[in-house]
N, C-alpha and C positions, 0 to 999 in steps of 0.2 A: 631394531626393536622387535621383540617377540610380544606378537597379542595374543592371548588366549579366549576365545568367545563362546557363548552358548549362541546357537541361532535355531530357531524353528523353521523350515521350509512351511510354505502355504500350499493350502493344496489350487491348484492352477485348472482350468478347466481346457484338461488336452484328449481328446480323443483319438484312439480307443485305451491309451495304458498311462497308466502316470509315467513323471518323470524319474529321474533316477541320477543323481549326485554320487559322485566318484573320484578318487586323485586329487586335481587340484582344478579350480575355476578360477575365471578372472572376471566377476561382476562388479557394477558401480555400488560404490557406498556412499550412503545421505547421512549426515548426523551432523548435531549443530545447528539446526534449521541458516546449513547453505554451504555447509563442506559437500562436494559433489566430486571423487575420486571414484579411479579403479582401484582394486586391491584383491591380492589371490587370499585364498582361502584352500589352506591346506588341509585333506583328509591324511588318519593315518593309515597306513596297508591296509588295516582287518575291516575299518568304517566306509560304508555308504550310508545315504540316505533317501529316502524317497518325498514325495510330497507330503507334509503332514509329521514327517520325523523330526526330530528333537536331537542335537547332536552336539558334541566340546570340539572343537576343533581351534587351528591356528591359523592366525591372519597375518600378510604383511603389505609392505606399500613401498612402489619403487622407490619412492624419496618418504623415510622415516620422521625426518627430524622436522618436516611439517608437523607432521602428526601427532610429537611426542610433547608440545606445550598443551594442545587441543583434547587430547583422548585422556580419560579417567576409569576408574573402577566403576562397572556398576553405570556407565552410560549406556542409554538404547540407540540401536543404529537398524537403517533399516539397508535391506540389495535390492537391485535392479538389474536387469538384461533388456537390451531395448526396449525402454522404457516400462519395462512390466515388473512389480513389485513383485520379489518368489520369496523373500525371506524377511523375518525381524531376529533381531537379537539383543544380546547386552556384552558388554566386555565383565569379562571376569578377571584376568589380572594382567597387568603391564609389566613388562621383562626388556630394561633400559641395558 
């Protein structure tokens, strides 16, 4: 299953530099009020993001077909990294 998302990073308070989103990450996703997975989030070559950026990017999840009764257009989901919220987003399109 190919996800396609908008997500905003937040800006985090790290001193002395923001943070800086690259490649591919593996943070938790909340959505559902109580689906609590990993899932990567793939940049493509030319995209980073920093705190505070707005970016399209792709999602996936080691085991799909959970996912794919659960996950709709236009749901909000939010990331995590130990336990610290750095991102919200929405799904923009499902690719079964």
């Amino acid at each position: 299953m190919n996800v396609s998302v908008k997500v905003t990073f937040l800006v985090i308070e790290r001193p002395p530099h923001r943070f800086r989103y690259i490649g591919s990450i593996w943070p938790r996703v909340h959505y559902l009020d109580g689906v609590d997975t990993s899932c990567r989030l793939m940049f493509p070559e030319d995209v980073e993001a920093c705190d505070g950026d707005t970016v399209e990017l792709k999602m996936s999840f080691l085991d799909d077909e959970i996912h794919q009764s659960k996950m709709y257009e236009g749901m909000p989901f939010e990331l995590y990294i130990c336990s610290v919220k750095i991102a919200e987003g929405q799904v923009l399109r499902l690719e079964m």
